[in-house]
N, C-alpha and C positions, 0 to 999 in steps of 0.2 A: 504494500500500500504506500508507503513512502519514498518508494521506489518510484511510482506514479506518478506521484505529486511533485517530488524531482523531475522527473521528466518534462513533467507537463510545464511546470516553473523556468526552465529551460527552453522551451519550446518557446513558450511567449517572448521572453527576453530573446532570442535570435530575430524572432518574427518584430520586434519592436528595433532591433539592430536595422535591418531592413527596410522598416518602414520611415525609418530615421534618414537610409539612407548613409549608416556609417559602414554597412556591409554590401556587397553587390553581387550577381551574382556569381561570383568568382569565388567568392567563400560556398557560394550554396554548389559550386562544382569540387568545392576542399571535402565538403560534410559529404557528398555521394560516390569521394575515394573508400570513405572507410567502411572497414569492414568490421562486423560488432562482432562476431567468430575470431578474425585471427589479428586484429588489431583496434583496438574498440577505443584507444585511446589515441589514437591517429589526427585527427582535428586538436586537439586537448595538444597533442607532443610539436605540431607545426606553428600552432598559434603560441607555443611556449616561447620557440625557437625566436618567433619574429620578433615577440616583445624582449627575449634578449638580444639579438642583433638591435631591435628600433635604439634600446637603451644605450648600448655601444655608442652607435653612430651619434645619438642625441647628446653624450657626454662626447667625444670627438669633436661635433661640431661648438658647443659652446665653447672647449678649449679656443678652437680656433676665430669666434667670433672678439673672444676677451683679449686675441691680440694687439696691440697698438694698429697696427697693417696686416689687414684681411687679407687673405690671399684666397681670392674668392674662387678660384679652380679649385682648388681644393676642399672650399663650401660644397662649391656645386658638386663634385666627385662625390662626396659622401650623401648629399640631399637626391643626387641619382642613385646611389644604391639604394638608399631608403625608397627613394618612389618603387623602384622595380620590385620590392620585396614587399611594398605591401600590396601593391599590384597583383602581386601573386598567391595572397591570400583574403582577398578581398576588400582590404580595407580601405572601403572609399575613399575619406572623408581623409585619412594620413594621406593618400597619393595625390589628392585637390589639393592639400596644402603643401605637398614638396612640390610640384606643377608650379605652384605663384613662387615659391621660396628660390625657384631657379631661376624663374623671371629677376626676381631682384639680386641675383648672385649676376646673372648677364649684365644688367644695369649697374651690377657694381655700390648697389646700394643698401648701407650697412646698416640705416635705420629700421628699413624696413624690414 
């Protein structure tokens, strides 16, 4: 029974991911890799993966933001591996904002 109601609890918050708009469907193609038989925590182990690499890059980049002189290829290198990785597991809303974060690494602009 609480197995259930996990589920179900679960269920919703994905469906409310989605409806938000912070998920696309490129996660709902991560959730239809897994297999509940021989790998049941497959979605659970990638989405681990990304919020360690996201964490990485996001501490990388502030080093490099709190330098006196940006060296903003090296911005944008690390705000492209972030786009492409959260790209890859659906997360909208992180790849719309590495999209503008590049914009202003091109423009060279530190403000923003």
């Amino acid at each position: 029974m609480a197995a259930a109601a996990l589920r179900e609890q679960l269920n919703a918050h994905i469906a409310s991911m989605y409806a938000s708009g912070m998920v696309d469907e490129q996660f709902q193609q991560l959730q239809m890799l897994q297999d509940d038989g021989s790998s049941p925590g497959f979605v659970a182990e990638v989405v681990t993966l990304f919020c360690d690499d996201a964490d990485r890059i996001i501490t990388e980049l502030s080093k490099l933001l709190e330098q006196p002189t940006v060296d903003f290829d090296k911005v944008d290198a690390y705000v492209h591996q972030l786009k492409g990785s959260s790209a890859s597991v659906g997360a909208q809303k992180v790849k719309f904002t590495c999209m503008q974060f590049r914009q202003l690494c091109q423009d060279k602009n530190r403000d923003g």
